[in-house]
C-alpha positions in Angstrom: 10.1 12.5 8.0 6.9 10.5 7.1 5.3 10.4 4.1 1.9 10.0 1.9 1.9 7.4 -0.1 -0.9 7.0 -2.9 -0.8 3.9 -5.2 -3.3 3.9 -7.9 -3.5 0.6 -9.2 -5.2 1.0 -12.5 -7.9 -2.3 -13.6 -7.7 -3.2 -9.8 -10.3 -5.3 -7.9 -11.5 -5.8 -4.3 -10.8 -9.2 -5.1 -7.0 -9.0 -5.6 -6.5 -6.4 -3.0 -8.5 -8.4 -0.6 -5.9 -11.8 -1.3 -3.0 -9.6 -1.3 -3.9 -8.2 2.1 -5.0 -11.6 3.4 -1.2 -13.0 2.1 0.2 -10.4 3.9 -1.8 -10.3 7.2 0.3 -14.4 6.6 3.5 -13.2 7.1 5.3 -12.3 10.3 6.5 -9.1 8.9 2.9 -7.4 8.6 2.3 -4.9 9.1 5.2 -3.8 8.0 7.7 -1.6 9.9 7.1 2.2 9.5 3.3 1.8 8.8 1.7 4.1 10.5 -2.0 4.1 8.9 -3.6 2.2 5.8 -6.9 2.6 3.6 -7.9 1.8 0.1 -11.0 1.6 -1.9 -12.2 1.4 -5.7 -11.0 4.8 -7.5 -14.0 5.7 -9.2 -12.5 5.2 -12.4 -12.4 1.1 -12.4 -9.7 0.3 -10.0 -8.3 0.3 -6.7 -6.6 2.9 -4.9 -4.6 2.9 -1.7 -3.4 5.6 0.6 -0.9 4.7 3.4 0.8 7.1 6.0 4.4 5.8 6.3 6.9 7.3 9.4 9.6 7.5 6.0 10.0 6.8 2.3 12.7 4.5 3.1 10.6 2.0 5.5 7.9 2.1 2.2 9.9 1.3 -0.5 11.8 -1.7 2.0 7.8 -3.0 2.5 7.5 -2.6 -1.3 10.6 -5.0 -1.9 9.5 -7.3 0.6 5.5 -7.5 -0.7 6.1 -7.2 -4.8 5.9 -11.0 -4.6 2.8 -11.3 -3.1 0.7 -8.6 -5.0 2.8 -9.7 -8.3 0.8 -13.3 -7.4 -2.7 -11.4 -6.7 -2.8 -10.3 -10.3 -1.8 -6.7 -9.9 1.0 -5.7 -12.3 0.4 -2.1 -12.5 0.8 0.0 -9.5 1.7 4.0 -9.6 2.8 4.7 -6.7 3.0 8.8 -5.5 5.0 9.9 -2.5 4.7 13.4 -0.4 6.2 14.7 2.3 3.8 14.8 5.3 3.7 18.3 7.4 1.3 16.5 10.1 -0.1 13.1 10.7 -2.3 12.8 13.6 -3.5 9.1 14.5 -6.4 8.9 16.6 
């Protein structure tokens, strides 16, 4: 069943989301299996927030395991992750 994922990561900057995504887009398993749509932005409140559509909460937390290295090296230590089931998800 596929999923919305929000992360908020509090104190985070375009900067480290921009290397993180850039260390990513370096591997060969990005994006990540299960992805179905990505955005982020700042929150409003002085960090970052992301806000993925993922085809299951299983293929997300296996992309988490494999990526905590990478954003761990960006900076960001803080990330609160929420997860909801999705009724509908229509990509365009």
């Amino acid at each position: 069943m596929a999923v919305i994922v929000t992360v908020e990561i509090p104190g985070g900057t375009r900067e480290q989301y921009e290397e993180t995504i850039r260390a990513l887009g370096a591997t060969d398993w990005f994006p990540a299996s299960g992805l179905l749509a990505h955005a982020a932005g700042p929150d409003g409140d002085g960090g970052w927030k992301v806000v993925d559509f993922w085809a299951s909460e299983e293929e997300f937390l296996a992309f988490v395991e494999r990526a905590r290295p990478i954003v761990e090296r960006a900076g960001i230590s803080t990330m609160l992750p929420t997860v909801q089931q999705a009724v509908n998800v229509i990509l365009r």
